[in-house]
PyMOL CGO cylinders between C-alpha atoms (Angstrom):
from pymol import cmd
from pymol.cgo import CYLINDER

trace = [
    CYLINDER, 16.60, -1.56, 0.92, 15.85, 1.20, -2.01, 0.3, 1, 1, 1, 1, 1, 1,
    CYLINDER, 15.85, 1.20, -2.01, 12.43, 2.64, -2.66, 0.3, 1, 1, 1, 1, 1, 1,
    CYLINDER, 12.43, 2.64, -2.66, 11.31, 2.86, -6.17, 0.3, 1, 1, 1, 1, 1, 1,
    CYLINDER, 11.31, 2.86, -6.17, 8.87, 5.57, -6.92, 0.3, 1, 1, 1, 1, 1, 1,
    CYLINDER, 8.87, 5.57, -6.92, 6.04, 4.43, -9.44, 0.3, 1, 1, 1, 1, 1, 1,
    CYLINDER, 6.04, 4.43, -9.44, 4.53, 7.33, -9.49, 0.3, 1, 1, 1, 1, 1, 1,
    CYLINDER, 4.53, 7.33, -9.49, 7.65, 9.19, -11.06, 0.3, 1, 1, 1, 1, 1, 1,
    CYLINDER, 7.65, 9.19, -11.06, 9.49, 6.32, -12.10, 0.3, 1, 1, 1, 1, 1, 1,
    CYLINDER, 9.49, 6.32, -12.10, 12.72, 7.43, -10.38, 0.3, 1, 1, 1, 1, 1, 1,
    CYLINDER, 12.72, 7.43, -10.38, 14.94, 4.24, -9.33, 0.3, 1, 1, 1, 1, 1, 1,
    CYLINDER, 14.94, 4.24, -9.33, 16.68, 3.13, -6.44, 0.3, 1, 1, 1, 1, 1, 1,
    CYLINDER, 16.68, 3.13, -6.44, 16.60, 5.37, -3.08, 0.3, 1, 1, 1, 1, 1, 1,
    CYLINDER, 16.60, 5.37, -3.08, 17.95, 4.11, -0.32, 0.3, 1, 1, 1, 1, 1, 1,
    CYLINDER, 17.95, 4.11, -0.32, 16.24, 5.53, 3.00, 0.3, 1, 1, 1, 1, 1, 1,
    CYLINDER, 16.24, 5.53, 3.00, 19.77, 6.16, 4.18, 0.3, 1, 1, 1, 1, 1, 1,
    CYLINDER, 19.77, 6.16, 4.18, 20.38, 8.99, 2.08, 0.3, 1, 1, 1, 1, 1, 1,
    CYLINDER, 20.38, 8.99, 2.08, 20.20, 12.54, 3.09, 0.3, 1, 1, 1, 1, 1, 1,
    CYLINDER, 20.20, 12.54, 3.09, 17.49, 14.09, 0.98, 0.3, 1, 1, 1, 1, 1, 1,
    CYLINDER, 17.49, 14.09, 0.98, 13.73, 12.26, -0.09, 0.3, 1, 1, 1, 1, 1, 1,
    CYLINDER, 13.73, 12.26, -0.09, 13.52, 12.25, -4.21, 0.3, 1, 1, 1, 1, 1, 1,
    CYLINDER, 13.52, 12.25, -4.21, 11.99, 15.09, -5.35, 0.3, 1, 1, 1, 1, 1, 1,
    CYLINDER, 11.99, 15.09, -5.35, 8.91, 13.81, -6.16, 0.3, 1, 1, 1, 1, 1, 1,
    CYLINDER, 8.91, 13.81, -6.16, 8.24, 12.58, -2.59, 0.3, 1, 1, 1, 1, 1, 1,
    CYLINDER, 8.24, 12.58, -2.59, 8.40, 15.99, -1.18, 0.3, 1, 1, 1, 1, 1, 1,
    CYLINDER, 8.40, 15.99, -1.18, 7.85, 18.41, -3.93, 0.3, 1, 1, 1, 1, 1, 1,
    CYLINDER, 7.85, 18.41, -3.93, 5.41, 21.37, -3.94, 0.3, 1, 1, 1, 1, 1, 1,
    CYLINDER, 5.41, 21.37, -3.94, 3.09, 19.78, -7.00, 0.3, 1, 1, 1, 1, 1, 1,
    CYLINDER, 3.09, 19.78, -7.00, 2.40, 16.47, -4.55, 0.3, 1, 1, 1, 1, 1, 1,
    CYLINDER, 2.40, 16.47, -4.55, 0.29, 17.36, -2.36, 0.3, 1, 1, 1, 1, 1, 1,
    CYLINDER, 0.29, 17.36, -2.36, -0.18, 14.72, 0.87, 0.3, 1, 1, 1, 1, 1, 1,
    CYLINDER, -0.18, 14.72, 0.87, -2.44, 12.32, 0.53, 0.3, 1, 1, 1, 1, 1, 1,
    CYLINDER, -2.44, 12.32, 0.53, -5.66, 12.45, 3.67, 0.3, 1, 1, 1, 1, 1, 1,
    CYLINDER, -5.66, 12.45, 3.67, -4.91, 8.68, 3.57, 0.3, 1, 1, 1, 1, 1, 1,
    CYLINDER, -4.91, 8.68, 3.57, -1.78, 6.16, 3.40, 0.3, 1, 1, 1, 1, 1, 1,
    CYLINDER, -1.78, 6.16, 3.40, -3.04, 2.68, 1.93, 0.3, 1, 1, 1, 1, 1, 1,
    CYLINDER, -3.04, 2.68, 1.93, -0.66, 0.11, 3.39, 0.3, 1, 1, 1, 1, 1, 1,
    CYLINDER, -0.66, 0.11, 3.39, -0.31, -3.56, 1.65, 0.3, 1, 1, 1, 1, 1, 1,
    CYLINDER, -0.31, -3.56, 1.65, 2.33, -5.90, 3.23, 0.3, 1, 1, 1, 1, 1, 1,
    CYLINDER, 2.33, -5.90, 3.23, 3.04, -8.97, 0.58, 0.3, 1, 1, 1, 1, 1, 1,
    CYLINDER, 3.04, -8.97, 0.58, 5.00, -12.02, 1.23, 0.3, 1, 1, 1, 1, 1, 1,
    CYLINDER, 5.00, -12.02, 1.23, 5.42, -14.45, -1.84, 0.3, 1, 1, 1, 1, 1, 1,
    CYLINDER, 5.42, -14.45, -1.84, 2.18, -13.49, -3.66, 0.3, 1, 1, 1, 1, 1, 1,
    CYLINDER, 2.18, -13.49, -3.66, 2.93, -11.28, -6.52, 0.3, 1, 1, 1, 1, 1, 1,
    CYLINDER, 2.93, -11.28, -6.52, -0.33, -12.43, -8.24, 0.3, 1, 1, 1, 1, 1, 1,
    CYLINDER, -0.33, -12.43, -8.24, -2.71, -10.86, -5.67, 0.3, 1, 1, 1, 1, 1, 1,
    CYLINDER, -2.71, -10.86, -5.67, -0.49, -8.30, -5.13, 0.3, 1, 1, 1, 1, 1, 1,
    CYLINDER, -0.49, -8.30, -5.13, -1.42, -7.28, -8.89, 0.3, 1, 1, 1, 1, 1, 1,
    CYLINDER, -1.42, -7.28, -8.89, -4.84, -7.82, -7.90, 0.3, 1, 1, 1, 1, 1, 1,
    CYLINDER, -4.84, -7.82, -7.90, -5.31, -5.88, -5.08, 0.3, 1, 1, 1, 1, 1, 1,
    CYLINDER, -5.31, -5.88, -5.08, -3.76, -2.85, -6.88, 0.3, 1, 1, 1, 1, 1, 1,
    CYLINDER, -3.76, -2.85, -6.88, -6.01, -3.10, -9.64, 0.3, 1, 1, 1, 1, 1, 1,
    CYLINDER, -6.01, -3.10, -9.64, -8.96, -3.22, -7.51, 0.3, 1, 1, 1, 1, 1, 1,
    CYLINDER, -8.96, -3.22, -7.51, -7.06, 0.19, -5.67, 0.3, 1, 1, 1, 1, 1, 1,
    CYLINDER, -7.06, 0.19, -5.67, -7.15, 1.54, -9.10, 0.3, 1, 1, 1, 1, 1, 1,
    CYLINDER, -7.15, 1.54, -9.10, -10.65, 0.57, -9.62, 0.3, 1, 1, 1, 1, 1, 1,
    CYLINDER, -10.65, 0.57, -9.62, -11.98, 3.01, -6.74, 0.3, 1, 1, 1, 1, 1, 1,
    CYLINDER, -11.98, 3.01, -6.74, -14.29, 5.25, -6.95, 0.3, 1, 1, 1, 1, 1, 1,
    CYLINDER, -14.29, 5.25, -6.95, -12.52, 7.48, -4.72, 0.3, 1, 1, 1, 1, 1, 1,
    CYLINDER, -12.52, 7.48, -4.72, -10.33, 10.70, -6.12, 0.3, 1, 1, 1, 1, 1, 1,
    CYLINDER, -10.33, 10.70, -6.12, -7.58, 9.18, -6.28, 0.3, 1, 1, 1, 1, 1, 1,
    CYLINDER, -7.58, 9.18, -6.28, -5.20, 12.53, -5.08, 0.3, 1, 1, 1, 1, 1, 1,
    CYLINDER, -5.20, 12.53, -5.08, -6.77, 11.73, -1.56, 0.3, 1, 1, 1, 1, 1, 1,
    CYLINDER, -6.77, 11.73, -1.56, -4.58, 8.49, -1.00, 0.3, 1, 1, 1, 1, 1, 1,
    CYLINDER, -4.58, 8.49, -1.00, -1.44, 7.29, -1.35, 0.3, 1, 1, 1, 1, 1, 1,
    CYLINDER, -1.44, 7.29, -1.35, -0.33, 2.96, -1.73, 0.3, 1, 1, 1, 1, 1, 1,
    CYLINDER, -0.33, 2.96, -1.73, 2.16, 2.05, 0.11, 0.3, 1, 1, 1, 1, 1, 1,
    CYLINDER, 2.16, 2.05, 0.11, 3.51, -1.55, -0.60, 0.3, 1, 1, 1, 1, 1, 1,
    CYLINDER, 3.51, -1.55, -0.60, 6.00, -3.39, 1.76, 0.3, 1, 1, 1, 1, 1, 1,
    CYLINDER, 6.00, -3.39, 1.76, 7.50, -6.55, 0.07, 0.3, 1, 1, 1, 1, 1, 1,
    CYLINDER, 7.50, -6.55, 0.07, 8.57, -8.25, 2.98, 0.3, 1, 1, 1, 1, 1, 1,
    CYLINDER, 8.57, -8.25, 2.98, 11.78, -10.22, 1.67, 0.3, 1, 1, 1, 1, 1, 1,
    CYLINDER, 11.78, -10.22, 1.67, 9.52, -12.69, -0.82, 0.3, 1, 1, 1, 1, 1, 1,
    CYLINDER, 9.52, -12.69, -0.82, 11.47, -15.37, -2.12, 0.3, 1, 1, 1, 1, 1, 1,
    CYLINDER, 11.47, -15.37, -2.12, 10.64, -13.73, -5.79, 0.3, 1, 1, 1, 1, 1, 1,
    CYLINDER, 10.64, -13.73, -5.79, 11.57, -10.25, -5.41, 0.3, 1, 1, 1, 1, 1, 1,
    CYLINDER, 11.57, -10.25, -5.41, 7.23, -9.56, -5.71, 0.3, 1, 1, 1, 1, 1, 1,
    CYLINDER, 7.23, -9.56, -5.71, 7.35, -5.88, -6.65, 0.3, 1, 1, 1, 1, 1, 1,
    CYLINDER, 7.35, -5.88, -6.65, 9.40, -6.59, -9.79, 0.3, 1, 1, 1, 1, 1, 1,
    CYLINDER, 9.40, -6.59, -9.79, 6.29, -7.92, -11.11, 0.3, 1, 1, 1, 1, 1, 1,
    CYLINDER, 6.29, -7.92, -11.11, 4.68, -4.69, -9.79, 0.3, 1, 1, 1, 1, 1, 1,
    CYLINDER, 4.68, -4.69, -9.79, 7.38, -2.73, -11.57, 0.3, 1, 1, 1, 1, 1, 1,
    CYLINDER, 7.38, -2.73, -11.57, 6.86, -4.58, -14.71, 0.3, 1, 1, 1, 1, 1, 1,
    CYLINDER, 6.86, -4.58, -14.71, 3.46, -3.39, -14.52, 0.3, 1, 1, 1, 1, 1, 1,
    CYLINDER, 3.46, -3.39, -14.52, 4.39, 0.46, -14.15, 0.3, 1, 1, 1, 1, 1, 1,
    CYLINDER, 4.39, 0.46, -14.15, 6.53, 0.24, -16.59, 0.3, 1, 1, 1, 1, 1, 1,
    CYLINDER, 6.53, 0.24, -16.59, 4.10, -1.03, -18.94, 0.3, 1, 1, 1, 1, 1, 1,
    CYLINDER, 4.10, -1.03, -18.94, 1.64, 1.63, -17.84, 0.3, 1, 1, 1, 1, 1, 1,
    CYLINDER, 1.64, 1.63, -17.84, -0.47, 0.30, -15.33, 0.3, 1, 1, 1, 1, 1, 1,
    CYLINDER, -0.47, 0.30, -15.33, -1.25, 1.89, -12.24, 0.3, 1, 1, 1, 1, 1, 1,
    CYLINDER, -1.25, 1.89, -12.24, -1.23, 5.23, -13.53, 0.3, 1, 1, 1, 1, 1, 1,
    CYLINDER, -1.23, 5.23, -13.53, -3.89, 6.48, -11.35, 0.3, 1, 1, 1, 1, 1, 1,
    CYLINDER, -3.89, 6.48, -11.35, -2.11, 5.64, -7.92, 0.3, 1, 1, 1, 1, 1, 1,
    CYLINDER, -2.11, 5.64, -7.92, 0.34, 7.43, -5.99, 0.3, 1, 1, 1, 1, 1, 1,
    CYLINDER, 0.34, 7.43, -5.99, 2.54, 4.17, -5.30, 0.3, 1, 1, 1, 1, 1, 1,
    CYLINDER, 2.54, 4.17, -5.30, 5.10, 3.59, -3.30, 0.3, 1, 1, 1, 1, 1, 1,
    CYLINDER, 5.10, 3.59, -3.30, 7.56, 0.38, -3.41, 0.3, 1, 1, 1, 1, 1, 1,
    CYLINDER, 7.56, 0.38, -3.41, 9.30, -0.40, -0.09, 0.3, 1, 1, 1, 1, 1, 1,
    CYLINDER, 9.30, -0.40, -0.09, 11.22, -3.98, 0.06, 0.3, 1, 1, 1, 1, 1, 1,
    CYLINDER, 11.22, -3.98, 0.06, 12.61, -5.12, 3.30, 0.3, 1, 1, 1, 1, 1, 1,
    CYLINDER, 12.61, -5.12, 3.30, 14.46, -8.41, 4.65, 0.3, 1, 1, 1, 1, 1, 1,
    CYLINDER, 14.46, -8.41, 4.65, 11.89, -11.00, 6.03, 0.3, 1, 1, 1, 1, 1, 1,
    CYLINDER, 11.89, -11.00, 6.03, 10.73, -9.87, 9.45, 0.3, 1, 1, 1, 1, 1, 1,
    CYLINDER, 10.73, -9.87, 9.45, 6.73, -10.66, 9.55, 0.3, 1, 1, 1, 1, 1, 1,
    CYLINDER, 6.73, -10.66, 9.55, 3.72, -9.15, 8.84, 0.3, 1, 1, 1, 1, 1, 1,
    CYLINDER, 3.72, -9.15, 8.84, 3.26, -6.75, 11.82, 0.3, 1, 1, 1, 1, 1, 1,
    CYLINDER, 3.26, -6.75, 11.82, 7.18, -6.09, 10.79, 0.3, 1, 1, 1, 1, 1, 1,
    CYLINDER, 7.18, -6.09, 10.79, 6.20, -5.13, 7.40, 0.3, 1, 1, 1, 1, 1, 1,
    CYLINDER, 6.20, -5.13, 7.40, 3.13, -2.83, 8.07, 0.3, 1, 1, 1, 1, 1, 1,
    CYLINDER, 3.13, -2.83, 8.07, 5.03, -0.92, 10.86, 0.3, 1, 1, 1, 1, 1, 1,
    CYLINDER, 5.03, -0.92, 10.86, 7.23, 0.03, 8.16, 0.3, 1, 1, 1, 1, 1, 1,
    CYLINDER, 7.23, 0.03, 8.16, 4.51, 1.09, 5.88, 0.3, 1, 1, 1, 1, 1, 1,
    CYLINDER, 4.51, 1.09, 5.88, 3.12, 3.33, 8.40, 0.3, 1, 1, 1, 1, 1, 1,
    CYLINDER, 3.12, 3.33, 8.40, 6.59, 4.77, 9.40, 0.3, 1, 1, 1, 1, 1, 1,
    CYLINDER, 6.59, 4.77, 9.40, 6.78, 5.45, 5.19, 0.3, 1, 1, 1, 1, 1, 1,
    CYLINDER, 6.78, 5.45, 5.19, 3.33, 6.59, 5.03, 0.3, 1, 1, 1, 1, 1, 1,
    CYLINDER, 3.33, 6.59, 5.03, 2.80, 10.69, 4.26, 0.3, 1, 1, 1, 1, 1, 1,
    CYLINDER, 2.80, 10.69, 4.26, -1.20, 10.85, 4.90, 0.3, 1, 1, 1, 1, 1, 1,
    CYLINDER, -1.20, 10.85, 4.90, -2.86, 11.55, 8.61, 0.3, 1, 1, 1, 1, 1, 1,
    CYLINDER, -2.86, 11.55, 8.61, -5.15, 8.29, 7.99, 0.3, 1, 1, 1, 1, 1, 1,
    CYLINDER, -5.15, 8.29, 7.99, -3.37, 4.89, 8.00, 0.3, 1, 1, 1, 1, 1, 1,
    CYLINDER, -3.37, 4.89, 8.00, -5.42, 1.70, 6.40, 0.3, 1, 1, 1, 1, 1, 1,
    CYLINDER, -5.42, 1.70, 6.40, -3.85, -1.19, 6.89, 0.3, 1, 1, 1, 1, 1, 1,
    CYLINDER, -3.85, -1.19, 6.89, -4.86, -4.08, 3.95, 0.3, 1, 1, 1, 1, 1, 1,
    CYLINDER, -4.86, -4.08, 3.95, -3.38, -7.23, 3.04, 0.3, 1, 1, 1, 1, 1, 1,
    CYLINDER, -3.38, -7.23, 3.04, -2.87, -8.74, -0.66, 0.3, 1, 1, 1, 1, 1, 1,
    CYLINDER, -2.87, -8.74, -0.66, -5.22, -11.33, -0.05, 0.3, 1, 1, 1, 1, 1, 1,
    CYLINDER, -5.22, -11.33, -0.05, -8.18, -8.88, 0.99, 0.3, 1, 1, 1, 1, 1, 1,
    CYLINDER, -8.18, -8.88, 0.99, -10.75, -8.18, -2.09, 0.3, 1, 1, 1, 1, 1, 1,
    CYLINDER, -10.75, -8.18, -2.09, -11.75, -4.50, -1.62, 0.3, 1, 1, 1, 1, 1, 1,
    CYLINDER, -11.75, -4.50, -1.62, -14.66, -3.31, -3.20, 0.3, 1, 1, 1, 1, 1, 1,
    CYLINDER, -14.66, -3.31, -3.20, -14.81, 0.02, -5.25, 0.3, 1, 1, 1, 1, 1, 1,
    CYLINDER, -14.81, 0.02, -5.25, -16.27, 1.79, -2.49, 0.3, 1, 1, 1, 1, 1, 1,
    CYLINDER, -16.27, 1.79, -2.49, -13.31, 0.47, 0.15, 0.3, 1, 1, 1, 1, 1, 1,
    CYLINDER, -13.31, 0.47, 0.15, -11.37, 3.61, -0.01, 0.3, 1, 1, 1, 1, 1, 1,
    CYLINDER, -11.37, 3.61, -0.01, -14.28, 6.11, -0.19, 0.3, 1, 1, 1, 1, 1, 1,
    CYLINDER, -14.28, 6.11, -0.19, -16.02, 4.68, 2.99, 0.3, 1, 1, 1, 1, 1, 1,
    CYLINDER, -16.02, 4.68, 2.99, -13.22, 4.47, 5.12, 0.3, 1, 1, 1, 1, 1, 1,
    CYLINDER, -13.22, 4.47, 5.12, -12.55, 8.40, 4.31, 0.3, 1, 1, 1, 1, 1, 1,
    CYLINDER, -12.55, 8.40, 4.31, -16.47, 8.89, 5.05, 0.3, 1, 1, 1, 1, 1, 1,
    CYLINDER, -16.47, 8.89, 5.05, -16.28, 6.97, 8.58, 0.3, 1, 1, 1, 1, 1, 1,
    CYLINDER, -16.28, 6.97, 8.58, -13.34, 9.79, 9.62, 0.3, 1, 1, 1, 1, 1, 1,
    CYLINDER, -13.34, 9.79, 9.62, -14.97, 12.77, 8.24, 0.3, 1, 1, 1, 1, 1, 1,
    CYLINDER, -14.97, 12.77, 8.24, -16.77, 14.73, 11.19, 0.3, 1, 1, 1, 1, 1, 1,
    CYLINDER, -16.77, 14.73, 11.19, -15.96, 12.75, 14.02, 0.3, 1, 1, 1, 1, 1, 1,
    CYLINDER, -15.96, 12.75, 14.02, -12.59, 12.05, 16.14, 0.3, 1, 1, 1, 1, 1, 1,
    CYLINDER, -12.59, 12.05, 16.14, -12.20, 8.24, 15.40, 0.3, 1, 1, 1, 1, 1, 1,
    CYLINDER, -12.20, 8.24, 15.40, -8.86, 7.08, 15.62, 0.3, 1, 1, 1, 1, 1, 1,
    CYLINDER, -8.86, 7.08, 15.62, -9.63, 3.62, 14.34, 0.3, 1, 1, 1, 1, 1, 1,
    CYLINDER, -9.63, 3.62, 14.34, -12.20, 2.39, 11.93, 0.3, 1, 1, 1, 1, 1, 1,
    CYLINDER, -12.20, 2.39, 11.93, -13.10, -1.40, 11.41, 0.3, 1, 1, 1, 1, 1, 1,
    CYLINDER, -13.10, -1.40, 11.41, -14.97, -2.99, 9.04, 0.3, 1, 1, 1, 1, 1, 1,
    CYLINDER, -14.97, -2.99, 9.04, -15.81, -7.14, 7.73, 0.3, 1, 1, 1, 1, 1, 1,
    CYLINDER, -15.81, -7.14, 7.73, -12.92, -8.83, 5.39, 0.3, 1, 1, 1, 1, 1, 1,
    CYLINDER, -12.92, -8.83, 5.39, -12.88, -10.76, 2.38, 0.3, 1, 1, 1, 1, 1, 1,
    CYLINDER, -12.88, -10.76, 2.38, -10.24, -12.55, 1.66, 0.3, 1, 1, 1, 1, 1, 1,
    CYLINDER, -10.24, -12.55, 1.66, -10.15, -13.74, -2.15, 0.3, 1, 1, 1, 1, 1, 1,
    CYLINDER, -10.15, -13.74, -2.15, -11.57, -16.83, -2.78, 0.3, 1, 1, 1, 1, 1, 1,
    CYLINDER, -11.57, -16.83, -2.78, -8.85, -19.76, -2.21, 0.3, 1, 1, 1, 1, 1, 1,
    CYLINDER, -8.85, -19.76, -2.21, -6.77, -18.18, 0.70, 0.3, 1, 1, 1, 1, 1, 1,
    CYLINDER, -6.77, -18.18, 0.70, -7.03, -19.95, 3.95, 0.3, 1, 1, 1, 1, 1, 1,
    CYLINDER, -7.03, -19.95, 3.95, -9.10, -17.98, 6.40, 0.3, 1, 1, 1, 1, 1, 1,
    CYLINDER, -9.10, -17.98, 6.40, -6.95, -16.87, 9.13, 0.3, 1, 1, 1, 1, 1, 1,
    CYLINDER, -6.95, -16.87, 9.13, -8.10, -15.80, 12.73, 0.3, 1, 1, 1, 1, 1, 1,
    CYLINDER, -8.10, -15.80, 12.73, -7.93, -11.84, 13.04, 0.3, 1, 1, 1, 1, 1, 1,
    CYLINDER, -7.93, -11.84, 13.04, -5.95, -11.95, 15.77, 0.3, 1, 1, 1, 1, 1, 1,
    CYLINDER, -5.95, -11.95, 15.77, -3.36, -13.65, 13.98, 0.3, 1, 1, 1, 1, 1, 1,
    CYLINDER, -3.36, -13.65, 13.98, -3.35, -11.79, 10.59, 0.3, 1, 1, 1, 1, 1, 1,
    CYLINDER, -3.35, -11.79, 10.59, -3.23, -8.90, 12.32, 0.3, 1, 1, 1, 1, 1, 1,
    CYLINDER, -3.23, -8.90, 12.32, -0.76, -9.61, 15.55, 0.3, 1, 1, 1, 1, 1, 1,
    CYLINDER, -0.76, -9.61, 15.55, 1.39, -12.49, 13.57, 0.3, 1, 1, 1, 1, 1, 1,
]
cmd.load_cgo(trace, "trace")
């Protein structure tokens, strides 16, 4: 399935070409300390949501990256994200658009840490409401110390049905 760059607007990739787009790799791009993966299945509305509370960080936003793994919606969900670009929203974020044939969540976030460029992998779905300091602290929690993983408490947006973490994050 093609990429589509927001962050440079270029349109389509497809991973089975020989060389990354330019702006993936070049010199004024520097990698990101952390990869922000968001898997979405059929929710294109909290998609949008989630990116504009990404947006809304407090953190520099040159340290991280989004990653976002459409994982074969029904409605082709990052065409509403595209729309968005396109419009000129999300002009703070490096994003990246990745849309795959329907193969699960755990599916769909291994692939967004196989696409993603920084050391630090966070893992959030579109359902998840992240405050402004989400980003910032999870960077803090790493700095100084040899932590592989870092935890902390969920909220899920008002109206979702609460899922065990087991199975939103082994499903």
């Amino acid at each position: 399935m093609p990429w589509w760059c927001a962050t440079c607007r270029r349109a389509p990739w497809s991973p089975g070409s020989l060389a990354w787009p330019a702006c993936r790799r070049s010199a004024d791009m520097p990698t990101p300390e952390l990869s922000v993966v968001v898997a979405t299945y059929n929710r294109p509305e909290s998609l949008l949501r989630i990116l504009r509370e990404l947006e809304a960080q407090i953190c520099d936003p040159s340290r991280f990256e989004v990653v976002v793994v459409d994982d074969g919606s029904l409605e082709d969900t990052t065409a509403k994200v595209r729309q968005a670009v396109a419009g000129g929203g999300f002009g703070r974020l490096t994003l990246e658009l990745y849309r795959q044939p329907n193969g699960g969540a755990a599916r769909a976030r291994q692939k967004g840490a196989e696409l993603a460029r920084g050391a630090l992998v966070l893992f959030v779905d579109d359902d998840m409401l992240l405050p402004p300091e989400f980003v910032a602290s999870h960077l803090a929690a790493h700095e100084g110390h040899t932590r592989r993983v870092v935890m902390g408490r969920l909220r899920s947006a008002p109206g979702l049905a609460e899922m065990p973490l087991f199975e939103r994050f082994y499903a």
